[in-house]
C-alpha positions as CSV (number, residue, x, y, z in Angstrom):
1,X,-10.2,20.9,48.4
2,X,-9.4,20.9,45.0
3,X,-11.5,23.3,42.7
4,X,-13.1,21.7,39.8
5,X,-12.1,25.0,37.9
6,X,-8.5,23.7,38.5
7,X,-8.7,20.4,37.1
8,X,-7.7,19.6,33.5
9,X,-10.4,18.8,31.5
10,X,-11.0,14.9,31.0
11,X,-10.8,14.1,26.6
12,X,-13.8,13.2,25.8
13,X,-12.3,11.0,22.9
14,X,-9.0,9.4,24.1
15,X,-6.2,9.9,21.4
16,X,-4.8,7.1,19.5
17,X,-2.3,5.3,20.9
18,X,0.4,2.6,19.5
19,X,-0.6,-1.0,20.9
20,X,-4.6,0.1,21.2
21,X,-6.8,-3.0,20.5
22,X,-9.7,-1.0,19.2
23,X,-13.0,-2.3,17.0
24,X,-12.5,-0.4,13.7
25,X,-15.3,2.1,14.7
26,X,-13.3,3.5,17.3
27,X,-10.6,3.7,15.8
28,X,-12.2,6.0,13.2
29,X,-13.8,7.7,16.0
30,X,-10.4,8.4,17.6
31,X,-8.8,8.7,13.5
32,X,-11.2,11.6,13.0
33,X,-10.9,13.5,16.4
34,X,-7.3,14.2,15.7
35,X,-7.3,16.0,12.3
36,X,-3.4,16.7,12.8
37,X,-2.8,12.7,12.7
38,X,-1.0,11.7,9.4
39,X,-1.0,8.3,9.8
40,X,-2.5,5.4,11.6
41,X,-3.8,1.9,11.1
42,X,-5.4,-0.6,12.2
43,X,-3.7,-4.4,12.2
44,X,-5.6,-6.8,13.4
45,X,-7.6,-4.8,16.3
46,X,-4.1,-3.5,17.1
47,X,-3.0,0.6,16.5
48,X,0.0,1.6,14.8
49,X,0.5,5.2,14.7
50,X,3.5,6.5,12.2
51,X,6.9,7.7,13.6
52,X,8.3,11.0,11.5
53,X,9.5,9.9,8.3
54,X,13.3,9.7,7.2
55,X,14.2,11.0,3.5
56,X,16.0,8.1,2.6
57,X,14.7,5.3,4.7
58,X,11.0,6.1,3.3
59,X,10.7,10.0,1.3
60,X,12.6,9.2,-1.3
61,X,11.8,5.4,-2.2
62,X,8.3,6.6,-1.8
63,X,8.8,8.8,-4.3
64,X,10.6,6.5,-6.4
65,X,7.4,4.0,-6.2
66,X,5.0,6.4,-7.0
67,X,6.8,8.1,-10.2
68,X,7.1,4.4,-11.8
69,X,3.7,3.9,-11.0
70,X,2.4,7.2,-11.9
71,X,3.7,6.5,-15.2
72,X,1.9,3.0,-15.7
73,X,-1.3,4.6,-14.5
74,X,-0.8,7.6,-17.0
75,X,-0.9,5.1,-20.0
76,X,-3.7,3.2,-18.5
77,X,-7.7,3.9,-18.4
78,X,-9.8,1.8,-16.3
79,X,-7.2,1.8,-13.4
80,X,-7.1,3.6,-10.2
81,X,-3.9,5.3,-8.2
82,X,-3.3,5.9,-4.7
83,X,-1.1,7.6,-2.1
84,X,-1.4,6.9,2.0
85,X,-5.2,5.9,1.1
86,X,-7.2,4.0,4.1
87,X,-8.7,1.1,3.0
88,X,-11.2,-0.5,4.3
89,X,-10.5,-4.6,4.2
90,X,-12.3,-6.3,7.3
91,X,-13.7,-5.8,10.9
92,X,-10.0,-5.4,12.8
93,X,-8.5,-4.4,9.4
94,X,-7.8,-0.6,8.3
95,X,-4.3,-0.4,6.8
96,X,-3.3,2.8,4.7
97,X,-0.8,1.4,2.4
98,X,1.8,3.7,0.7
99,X,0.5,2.8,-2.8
100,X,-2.4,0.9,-4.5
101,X,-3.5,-0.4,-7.5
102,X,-6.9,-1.4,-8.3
103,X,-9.2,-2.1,-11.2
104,X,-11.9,0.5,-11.4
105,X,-14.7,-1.1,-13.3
106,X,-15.2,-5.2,-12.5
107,X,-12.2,-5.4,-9.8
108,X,-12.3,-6.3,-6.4
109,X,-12.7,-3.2,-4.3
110,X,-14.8,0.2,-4.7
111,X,-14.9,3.4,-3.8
112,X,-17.7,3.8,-0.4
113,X,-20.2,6.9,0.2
114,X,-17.7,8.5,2.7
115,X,-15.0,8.2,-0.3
116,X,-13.1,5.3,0.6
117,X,-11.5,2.4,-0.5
118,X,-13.2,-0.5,0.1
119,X,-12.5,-4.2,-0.3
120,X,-8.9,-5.1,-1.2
121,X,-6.9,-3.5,-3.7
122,X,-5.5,-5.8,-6.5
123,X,-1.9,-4.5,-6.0
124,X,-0.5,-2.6,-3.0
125,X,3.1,-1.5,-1.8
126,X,4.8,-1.0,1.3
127,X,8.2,1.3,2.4
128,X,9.4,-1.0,5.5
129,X,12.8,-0.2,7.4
130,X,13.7,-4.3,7.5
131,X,12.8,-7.2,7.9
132,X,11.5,-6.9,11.5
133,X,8.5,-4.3,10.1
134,X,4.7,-5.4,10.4
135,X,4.5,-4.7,6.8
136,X,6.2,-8.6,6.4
137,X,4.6,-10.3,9.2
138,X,1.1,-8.9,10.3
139,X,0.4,-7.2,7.5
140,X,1.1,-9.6,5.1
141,X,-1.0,-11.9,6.6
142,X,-3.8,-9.6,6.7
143,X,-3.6,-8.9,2.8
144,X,-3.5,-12.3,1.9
145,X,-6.3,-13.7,3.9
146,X,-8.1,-10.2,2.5
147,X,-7.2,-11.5,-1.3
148,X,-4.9,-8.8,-2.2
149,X,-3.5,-10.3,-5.1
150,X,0.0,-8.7,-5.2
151,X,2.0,-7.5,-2.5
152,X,5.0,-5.4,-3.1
153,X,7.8,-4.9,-0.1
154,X,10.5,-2.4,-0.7
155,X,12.4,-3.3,3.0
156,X,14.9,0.0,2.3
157,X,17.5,-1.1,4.9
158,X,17.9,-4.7,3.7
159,X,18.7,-3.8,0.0
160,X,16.0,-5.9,-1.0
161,X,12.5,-5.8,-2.4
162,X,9.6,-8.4,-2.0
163,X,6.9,-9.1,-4.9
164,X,4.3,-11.5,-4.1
165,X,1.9,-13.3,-5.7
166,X,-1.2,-14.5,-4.6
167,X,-1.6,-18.3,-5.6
168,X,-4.1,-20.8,-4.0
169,X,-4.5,-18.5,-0.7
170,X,-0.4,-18.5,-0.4
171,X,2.3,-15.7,-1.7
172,X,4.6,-16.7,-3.3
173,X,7.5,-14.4,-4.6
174,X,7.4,-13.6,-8.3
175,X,10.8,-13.7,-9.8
176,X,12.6,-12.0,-12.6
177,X,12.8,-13.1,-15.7
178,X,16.3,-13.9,-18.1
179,X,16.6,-9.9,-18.2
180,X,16.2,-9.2,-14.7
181,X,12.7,-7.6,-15.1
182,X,9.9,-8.3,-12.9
183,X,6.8,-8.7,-14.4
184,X,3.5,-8.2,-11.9
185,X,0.5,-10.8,-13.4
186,X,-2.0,-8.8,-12.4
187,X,-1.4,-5.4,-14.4
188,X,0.5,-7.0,-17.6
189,X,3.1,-4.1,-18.7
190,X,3.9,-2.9,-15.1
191,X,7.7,-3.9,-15.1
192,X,10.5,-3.5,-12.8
193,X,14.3,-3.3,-12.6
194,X,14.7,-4.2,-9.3
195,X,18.2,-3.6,-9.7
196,X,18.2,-0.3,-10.7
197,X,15.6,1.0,-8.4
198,X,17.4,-0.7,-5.5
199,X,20.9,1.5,-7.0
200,X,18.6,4.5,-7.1
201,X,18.6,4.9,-11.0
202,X,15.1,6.0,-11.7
203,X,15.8,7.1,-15.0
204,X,16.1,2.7,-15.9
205,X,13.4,2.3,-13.7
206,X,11.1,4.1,-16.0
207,X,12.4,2.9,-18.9
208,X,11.6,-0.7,-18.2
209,X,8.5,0.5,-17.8
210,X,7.9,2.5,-20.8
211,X,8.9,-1.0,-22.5
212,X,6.7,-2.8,-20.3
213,X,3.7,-0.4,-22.0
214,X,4.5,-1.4,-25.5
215,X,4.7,-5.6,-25.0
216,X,1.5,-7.0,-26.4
217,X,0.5,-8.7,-23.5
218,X,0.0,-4.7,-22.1
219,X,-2.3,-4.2,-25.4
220,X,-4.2,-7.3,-24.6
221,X,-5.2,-6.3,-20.8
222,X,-6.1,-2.6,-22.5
223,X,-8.6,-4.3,-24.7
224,X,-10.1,-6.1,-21.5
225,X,-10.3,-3.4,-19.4
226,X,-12.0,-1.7,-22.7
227,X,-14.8,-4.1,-22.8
């Protein structure tokens, strides 16, 4: 006879798990029993719990993303910023999205009690490997039905990055204009060389940017947020 003092102890929480199907309460539950987790989300009931991360399939584009918008948040009051920030969209839906976007004061999500984002971002951006990622099927799906108004895809392996725009409940991809900049509608002044980020020259990056910040349609959207 086995002793009980023998037997492993049963978890009294299970661990998450890739492929759960979880209510979004237990996957929280599960989320905050393992403190050590960097990152999970819930898609659609379903877990996805992140592999280690590569340096230049996701470090360093991250990086990349978050500098260029770093520097449109620095000139810009009334806006919020985020890193790997759970959001809170729907019942089966907690995503935590490399970077967001959001209007602070009058947008479309806010910050919960338990210091949260919650509601859907106006702008959010994904690192994907390829094509084959959730981040342009499941996701994507997920963020329009959830009103996310643009959607930003840098799929690192496939040389190519995705902007969408919401329009009538569809995305459609936004494309660059005579100069090959990319101008999000949303947050007037936040433009991109997709070009030069996709050759990994920052430095152009930003300075599109910087431009970006000094067009008048960028002056017009300061005075909105203003009043």
């Amino acid at each position: 006879m086995i002793s009980p003092k023998a037997m492993s102890p049963i978890l009294t929480i299970p661990p998450l798990e890739n492929g759960d199907k979880l209510t979004r309460h237990e996957f929280e539950r599960r989320y905050h029993a393992m403190p050590n987790l960097k990152k999970a989300e819930l898609i659609e009931g379903v877990v996805y719990v992140a592999s280690p991360l590569r340096i230049k399939s996701h470090g360093e584009p991250h990086a990349y993303i978050m500098t260029w918008l770093g520097v449109y948040k620095a000139a810009t009051p009334g806006i919020g910023f985020a890193d790997n920030t759970t959001v809170l969209l729907d019942t089966d839906n907690e995503p935590q999205p490399d970077a967001l976007l959001r209007i602070e004061t009058g947008g479309q999500s806010k910050i919960n009690k338990d210091d949260y984002v919650e509601g859907a971002p106006e702008l959010i951006v994904e690192i994907a490997a390829s094509s084959a990622s959730y981040d342009l099927h499941e996701k994507l799906k997920v963020y329009r039905r959830n009103q996310v108004q643009e959607y930003l895809i840098w799929r690192v392996y496939d040389y190519q990055f995705d902007w969408f725009r919401l329009q009538q409940g569809e995305y459609i991809q936004l494309q660059p204009n005579a100069d090959g900049i990319t101008c999000s509608q949303v947050f007037p002044g936040l433009w991109l060389d997709k070009t030069a980020l996709l050759a990994g020259d920052l430095g152009k990056v930003l300075t599109v940017v910087q431009q970006g910040l000094a067009s008048p349609e960028y002056e017009d959207f300061i005075s909105r947020l203003s009043s």
